[in-house]
C-alpha positions in Angstrom: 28.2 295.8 121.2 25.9 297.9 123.0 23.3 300.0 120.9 25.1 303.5 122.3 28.8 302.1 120.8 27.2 301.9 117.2 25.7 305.5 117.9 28.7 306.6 118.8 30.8 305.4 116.3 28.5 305.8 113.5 28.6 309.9 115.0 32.1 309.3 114.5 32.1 308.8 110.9 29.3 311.3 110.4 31.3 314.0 111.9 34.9 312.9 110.1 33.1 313.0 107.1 31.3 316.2 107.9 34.5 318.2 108.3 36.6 316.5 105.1 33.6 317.4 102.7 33.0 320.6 104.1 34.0 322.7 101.4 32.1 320.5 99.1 28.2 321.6 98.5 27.7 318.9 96.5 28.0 316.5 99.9 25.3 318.8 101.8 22.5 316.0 101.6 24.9 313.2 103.2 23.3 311.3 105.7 25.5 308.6 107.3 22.9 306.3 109.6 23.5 303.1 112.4 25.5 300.4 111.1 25.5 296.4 110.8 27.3 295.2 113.6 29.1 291.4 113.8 29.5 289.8 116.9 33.3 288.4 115.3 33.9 291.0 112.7 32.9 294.5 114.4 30.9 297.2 112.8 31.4 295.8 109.6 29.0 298.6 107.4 27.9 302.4 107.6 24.6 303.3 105.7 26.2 306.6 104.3 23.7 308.4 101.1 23.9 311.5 99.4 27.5 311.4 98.4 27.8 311.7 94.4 30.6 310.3 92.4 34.0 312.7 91.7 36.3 314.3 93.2 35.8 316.5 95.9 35.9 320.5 95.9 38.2 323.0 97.4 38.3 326.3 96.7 41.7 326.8 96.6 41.6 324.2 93.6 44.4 321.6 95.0 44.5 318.3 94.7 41.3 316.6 95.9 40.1 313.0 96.7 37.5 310.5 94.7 34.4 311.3 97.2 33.4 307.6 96.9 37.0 306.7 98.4 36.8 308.9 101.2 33.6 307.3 102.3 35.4 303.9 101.4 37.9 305.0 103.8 35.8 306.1 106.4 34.0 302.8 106.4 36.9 300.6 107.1 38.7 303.1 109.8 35.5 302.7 111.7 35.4 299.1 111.5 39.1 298.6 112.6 38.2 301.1 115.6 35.1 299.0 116.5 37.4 296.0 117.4 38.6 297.2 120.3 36.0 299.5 121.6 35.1 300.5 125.4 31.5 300.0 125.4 31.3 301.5 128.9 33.6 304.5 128.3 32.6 304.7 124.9 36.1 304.8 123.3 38.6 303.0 122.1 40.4 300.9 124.3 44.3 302.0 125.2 46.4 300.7 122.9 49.6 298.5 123.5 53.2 300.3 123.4 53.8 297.9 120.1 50.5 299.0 118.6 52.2 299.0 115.1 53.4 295.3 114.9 50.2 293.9 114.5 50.1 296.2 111.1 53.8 294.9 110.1 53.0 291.4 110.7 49.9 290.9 108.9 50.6 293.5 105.9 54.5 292.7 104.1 54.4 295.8 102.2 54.5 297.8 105.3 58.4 297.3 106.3 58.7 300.3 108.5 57.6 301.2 111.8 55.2 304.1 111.8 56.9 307.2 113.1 53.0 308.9 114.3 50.9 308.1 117.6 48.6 305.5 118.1 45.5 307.1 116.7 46.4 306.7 113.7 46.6 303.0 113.7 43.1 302.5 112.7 43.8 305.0 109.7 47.0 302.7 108.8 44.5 299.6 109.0 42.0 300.7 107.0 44.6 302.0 104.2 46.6 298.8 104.7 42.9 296.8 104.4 42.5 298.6 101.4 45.8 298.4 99.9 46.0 294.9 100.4 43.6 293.9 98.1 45.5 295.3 95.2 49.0 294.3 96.5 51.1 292.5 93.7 53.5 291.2 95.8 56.1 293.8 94.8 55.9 297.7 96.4 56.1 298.4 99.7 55.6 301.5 101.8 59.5 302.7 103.0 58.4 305.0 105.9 54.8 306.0 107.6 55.4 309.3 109.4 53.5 312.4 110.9 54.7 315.7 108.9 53.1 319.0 109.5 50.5 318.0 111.5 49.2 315.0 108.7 50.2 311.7 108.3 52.9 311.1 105.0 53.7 307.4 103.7 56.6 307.3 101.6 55.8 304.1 99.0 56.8 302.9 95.6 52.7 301.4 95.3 52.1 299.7 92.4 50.3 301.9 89.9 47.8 304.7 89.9 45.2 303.3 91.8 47.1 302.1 95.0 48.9 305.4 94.9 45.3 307.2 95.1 44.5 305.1 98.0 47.8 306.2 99.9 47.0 309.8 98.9 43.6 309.2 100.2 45.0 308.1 103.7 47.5 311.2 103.8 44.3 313.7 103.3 41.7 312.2 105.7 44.3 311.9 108.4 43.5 315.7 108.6 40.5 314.7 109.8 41.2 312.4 112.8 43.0 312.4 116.0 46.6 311.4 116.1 46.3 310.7 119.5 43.0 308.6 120.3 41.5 308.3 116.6 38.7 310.4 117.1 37.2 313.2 114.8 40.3 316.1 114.8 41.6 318.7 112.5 44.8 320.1 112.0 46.0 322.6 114.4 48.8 325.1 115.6 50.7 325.7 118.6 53.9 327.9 117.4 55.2 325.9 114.6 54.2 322.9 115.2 51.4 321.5 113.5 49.0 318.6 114.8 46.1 317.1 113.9 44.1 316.2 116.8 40.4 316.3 118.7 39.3 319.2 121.2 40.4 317.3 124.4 44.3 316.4 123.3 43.9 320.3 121.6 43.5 321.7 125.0 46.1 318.7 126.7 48.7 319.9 124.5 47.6 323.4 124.1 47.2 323.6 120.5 44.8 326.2 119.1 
């Protein structure tokens, strides 16, 4: 990986998590810096400091995620997207049309196929990742789907923690393209809501 992919990507991460802690004064000192890359295992860390423990704020007091998972998140979205980076284009390479059955195959609780475009797929990774490493051999996600502009996983998870972690996923998916995975945010056109970065805003002439 070239030195200008792990800028890149690590300005990636800076500016996803830029806009979901926003409305949080408490984040203001974040500094997210290069990470470690792996020749076999990708960007594999983000230095990220200045983040304190809790929940986030909003200001219109709804529900709000653990800022440590957020960053958590963050970290393993940008790993999954660092395996299959341009390093001359510096994006993500196109994905295939079956982009999803990777997920399925190597994840059992996932038994849907997910009803979103491929930019997600390095969200569903990195909550599937995540997941996985509380997985009891029992839930399962029923259905993976955009809905109002965000991404929605129906799932009977385990317990309270695994459903935080699918709550997580659902919130910062406001945050990242549904079409190429880069930084978004949720947008208009009519009624139809999606969240998605400046150049598919102005390809599908959302606001």
């Amino acid at each position: 990986m070239t030195d200008m992919s792990v800028i890149h990507l690590t300005d990636e991460a800076r500016t996803i998590l830029a806009a979901a802690f926003a409305n949080d004064p408490a984040c203001a000192d974040m500094i997210v810096l290069p990470a470690t890359w792996h020749e076999s295992e990708g960007l594999v860390d983000l230095f990220i400091t200045g983040v304190p423990a809790g929940r986030s704020t909003h200001s219109k007091g709804v529900w709000m995620p653990q800022r440590q998972d957020v960053v958590e998140l963050v970290r393993r979205v940008i790993n999954a997207r660092s395996r299959h980076w341009d390093h001359t284009r510096l994006r993500s390479l196109p994905m295939p049309r079956d982009w999803w059955r990777a997920i399925r195959d190597e994840y059992a609780f996932i038994e849907s196929i997910p009803e979103c475009a491929s930019g997600w797929c390095d969200l569903l990774i990195g909550m599937s990742g995540w997941l996985s490493e509380h997985y009891d051999g029992f839930w399962h996600t029923s259905q993976l789907k955009e809905k109002f502009g965000g991404l929605q996983v129906y799932h009977d998870a385990g317990d309270e923690r695994t459903d935080e972690m699918v709550s997580v996923a659902e919130w910062l998916s406001e945050f990242i393209c549904e079409d190429c995975g880069a930084p978004g945010r949720l947008r208009k056109r009519g009624q139809w809501y999606r969240t998605v970065c400046d150049a598919h805003a102005a390809e599908g002439g959302f606001e």
